[in-house]
C-alpha positions in Angstrom: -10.8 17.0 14.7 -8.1 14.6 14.1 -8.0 10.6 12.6 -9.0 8.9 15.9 -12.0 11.3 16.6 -13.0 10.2 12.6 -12.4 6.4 13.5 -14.5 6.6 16.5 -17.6 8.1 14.3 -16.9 5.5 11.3 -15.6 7.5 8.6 -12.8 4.7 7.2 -11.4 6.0 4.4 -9.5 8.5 6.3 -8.8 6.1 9.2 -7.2 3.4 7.1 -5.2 5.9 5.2 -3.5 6.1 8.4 -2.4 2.4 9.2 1.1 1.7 9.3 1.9 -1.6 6.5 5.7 -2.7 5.2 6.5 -1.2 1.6 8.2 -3.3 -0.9 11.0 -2.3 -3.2 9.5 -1.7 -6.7 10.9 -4.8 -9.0 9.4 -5.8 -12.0 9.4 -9.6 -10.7 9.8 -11.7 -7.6 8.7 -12.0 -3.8 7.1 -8.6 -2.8 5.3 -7.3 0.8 1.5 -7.9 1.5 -0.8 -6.3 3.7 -4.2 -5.3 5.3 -4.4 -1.7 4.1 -6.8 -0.9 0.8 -6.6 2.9 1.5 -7.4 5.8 -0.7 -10.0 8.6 -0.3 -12.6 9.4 -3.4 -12.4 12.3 -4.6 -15.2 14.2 -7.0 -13.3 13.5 -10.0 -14.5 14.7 -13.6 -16.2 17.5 -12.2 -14.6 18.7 -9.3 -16.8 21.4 -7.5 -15.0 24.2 -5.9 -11.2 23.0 -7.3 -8.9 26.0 -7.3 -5.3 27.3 -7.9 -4.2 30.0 -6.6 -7.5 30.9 -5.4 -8.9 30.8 -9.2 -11.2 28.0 -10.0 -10.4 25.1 -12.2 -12.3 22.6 -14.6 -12.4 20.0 -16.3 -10.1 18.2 -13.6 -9.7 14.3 -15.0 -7.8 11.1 -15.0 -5.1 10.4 -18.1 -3.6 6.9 -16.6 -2.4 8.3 -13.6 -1.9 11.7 -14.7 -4.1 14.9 -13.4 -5.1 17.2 -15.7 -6.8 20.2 -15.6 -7.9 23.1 -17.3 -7.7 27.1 -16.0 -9.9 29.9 -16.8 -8.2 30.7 -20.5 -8.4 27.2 -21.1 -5.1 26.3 -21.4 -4.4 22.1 -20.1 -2.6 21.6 -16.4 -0.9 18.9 -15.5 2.4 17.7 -13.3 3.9 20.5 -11.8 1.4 22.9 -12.9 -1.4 21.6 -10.0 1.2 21.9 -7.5 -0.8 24.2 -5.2 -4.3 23.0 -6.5 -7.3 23.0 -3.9 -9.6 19.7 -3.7 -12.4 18.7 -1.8 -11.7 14.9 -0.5 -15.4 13.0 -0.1 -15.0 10.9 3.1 -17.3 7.1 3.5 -19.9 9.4 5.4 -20.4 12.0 2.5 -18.6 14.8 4.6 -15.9 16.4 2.3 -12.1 16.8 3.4 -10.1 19.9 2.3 -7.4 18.4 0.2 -4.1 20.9 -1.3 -1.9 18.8 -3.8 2.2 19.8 -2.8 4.2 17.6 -5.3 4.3 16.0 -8.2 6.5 13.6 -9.7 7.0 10.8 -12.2 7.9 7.0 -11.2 11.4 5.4 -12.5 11.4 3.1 -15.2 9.4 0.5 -15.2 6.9 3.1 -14.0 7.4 6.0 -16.1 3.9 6.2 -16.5 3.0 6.7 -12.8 2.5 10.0 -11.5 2.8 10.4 -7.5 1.3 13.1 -5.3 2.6 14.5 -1.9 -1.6 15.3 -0.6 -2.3 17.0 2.5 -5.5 17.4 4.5 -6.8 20.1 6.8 -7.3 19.2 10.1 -10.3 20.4 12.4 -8.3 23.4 13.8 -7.2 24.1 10.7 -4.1 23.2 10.2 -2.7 20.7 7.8 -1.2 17.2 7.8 0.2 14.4 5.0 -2.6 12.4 3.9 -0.6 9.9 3.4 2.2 8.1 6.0 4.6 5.2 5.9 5.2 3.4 8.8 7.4 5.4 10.5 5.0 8.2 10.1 6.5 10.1 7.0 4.9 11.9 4.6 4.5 9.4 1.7 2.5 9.8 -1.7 -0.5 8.8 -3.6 -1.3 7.5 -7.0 -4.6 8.6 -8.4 -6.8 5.7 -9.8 -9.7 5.7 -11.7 -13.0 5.0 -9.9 -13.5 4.3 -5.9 -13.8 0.9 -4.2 -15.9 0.0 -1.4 -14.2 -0.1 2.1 -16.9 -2.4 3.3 -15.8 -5.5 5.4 -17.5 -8.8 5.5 -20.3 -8.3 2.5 -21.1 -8.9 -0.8 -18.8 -5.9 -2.6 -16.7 -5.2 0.1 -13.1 -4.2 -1.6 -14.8 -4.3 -4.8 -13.8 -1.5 -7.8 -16.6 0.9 -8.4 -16.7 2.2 -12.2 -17.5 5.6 -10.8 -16.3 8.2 -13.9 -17.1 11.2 -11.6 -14.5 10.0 -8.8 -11.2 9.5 -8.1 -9.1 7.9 -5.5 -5.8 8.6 -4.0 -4.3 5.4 -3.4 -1.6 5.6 -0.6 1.6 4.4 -1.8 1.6 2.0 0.9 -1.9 0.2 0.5 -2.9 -2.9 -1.5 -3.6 -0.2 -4.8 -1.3 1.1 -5.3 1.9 -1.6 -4.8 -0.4 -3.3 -7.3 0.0 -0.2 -9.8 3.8 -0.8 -8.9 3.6 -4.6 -9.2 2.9 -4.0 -13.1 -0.9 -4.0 -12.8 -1.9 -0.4 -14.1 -5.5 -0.4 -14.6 -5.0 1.7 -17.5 -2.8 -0.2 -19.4 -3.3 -3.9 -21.3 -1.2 -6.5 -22.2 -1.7 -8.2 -25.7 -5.1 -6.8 -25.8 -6.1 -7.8 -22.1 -7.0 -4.7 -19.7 -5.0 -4.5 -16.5 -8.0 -3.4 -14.4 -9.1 -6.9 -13.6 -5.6 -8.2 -12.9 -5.3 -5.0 -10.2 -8.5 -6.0 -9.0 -7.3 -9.1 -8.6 -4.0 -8.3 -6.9 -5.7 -6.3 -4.2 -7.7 -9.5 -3.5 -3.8 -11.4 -3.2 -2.2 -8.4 -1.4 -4.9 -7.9 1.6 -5.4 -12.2 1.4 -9.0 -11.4 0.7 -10.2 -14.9 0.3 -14.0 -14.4 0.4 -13.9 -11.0 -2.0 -16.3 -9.7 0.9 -13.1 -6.8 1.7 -12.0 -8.8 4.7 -7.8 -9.5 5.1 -7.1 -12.4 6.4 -2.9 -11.8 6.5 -0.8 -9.2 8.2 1.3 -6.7 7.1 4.7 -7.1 5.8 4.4 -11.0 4.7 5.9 -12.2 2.1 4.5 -13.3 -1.0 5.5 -14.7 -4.5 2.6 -13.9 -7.5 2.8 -14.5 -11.2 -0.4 -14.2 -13.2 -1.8 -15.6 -17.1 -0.2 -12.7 -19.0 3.1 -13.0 -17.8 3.2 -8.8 -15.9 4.5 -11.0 -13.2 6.4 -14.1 -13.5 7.1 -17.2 -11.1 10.8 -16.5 -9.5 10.3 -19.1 -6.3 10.1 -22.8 -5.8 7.3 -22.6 -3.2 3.9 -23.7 -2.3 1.3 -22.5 -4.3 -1.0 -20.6 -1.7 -4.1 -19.8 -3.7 -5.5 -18.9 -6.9 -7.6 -15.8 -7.6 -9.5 -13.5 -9.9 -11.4 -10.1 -9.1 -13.8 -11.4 -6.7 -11.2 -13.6 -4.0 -9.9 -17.0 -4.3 -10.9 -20.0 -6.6 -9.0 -22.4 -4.4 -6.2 -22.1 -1.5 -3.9 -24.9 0.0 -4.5 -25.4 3.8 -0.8 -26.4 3.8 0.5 -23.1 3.7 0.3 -19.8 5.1 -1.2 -21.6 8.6 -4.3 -22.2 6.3 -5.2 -25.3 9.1 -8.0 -23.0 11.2 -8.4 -20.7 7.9 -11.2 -23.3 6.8 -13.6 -22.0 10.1 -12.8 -18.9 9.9 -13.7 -17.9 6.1 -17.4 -16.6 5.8 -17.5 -18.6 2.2 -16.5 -22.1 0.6 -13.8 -21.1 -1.2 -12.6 -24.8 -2.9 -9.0 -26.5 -1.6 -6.3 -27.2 -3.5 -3.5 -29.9 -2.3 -1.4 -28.6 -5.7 -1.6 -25.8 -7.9 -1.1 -26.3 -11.7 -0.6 -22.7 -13.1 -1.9 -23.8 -16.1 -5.0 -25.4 -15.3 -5.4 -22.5 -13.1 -5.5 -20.4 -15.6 -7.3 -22.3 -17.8 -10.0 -22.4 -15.4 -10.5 -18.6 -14.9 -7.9 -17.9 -12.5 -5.8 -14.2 -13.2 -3.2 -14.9 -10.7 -1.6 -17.8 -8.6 0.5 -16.6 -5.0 3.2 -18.4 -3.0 4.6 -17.7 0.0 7.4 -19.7 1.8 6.0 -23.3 3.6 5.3 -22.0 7.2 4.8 -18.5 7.1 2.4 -17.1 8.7 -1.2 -15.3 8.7 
């Protein structure tokens, strides 16, 4: 069985995982890549059933940040190169499970120290196996691993939404919406002068996939570019340019129909999200919004 025989029966979370989006350079500030893709497949996290190593079950198998860790039969704590090898079962949209097998492991660069990547592969129908992940020219590319799963849904209440599930998971592709906001500076795990990050991600995968309505409908495609900076200063303003919307973790507040070819936006949107001529960061953020976007006058959709 391969990914278009699983988009034909509807099981997304593999067939997303598949869709080709630009990646952006990790830099601490400044214009950075959008895109349509959320990605990720839930996995059954704090208690993964039927995890092994080396053909020797494992427990305990849990989130630190983005760190894995586990714990073998003697008790004794994996993590990082020690899960290289490690068994998983993948849980698909339908409930079916995927045989996952983790191949690498490392750790991000500085700013990103704390973020642990991992080279996943799947098993295919006839058994063989195949990157979970891809970048657009079809490379094997890794994954972050995120607290939680979020709905794939499309056009409803709670579609890209986060779901505080503590027995799940998620891979996030490395070149999806979740995890370039990990990279952006928006760990979920982390906080900033006593504020969580895990709004301010949720929030960035709304700006990222230009998920107006916070119903998990994109309204951009993949590889424009876009200039965020948010109330706690992660990300800062580095361009002159229009102020395209504001948002928080369930879409916009308010977007300018004189940018980003906003004109026939207005009957396309499924909600009434308010428009804004002007943005004044402050009042912005005064006013509830996480994060403000730019992009450059006349780009497009």
């Amino acid at each position: 069985m391969n990914r278009t025989h699983w988009t034909l029966i509807g099981i997304v979370m593999v067939a997303i995982l598949g869709a080709a989006v630009a990646s952006a350079d990790v830099v601490a500030n400044g214009t950075n890549l959008n895109g349509t893709n959320l990605n990720g497949t839930n996995l059954n996290g704090t208690n993964l059933n039927g995890a092994s190593l080396a053909g020797i079950d494992i427990t305990n198998v849990h989130l630190a940040g983005s760190q894995l860790l586990a714990q073998d039969a003697n008790g004794t704590t994996l993590s990082g190169a020690d899960l290289i090898g490690t068994r998983l079962n993948g849980i698909l949209d339908g409930g079916a499970t995927l045989p996952l097998q983790i191949q690498d492991v490392t750790r991000g660069a500085d700013p990103n120290r704390d973020v642990f990547y991992y080279s996943v592969r799947y098993q295919q129908g006839n058994g063989s196996w195949a990157p979970l992940c891809t970048d657009a020219g079809g490379r094997a590319s890794p994954a972050i691993a995120l607290a939680g799963r979020w709905s794939n849904a499309q056009g409803v209440a709670g579609g890209g939404a986060h779901i505080d599930d503590p027995a799940r998971f998620t891979f996030a592709c490395k070149q999806g919406a979740l995890a370039k906001c990990v990279e952006w500076g928006y760990k979920p795990w982390r906080s900033v002068n006593g504020s969580s990050l895990a709004p301010y991600h949720q929030t960035c995968t709304r700006v990222v996939r230009a998920d107006y309505c916070g119903d998990g409908m994109s309204h951009t495609q993949d590889g424009q570019v876009i200039n965020l900076y948010d109330k706690l200063g992660v990300q800062t303003d580095t361009r002159a340019w229009l102020g395209e919307a504001s948002w928080d973790p369930s879409g916009a507040r308010g977007y300018s129909l004189l940018n980003r070819s906003h004109l026939d936006l207005i009957y396309r949107l499924s909600c009434n999200v308010p428009l804004r001529l002007l943005f004044d960061a402050n009042w912005e953020f005064g006013h509830g919004a996480l994060i403000v976007d730019e992009t450059p006058l006349g780009s497009d959709l």
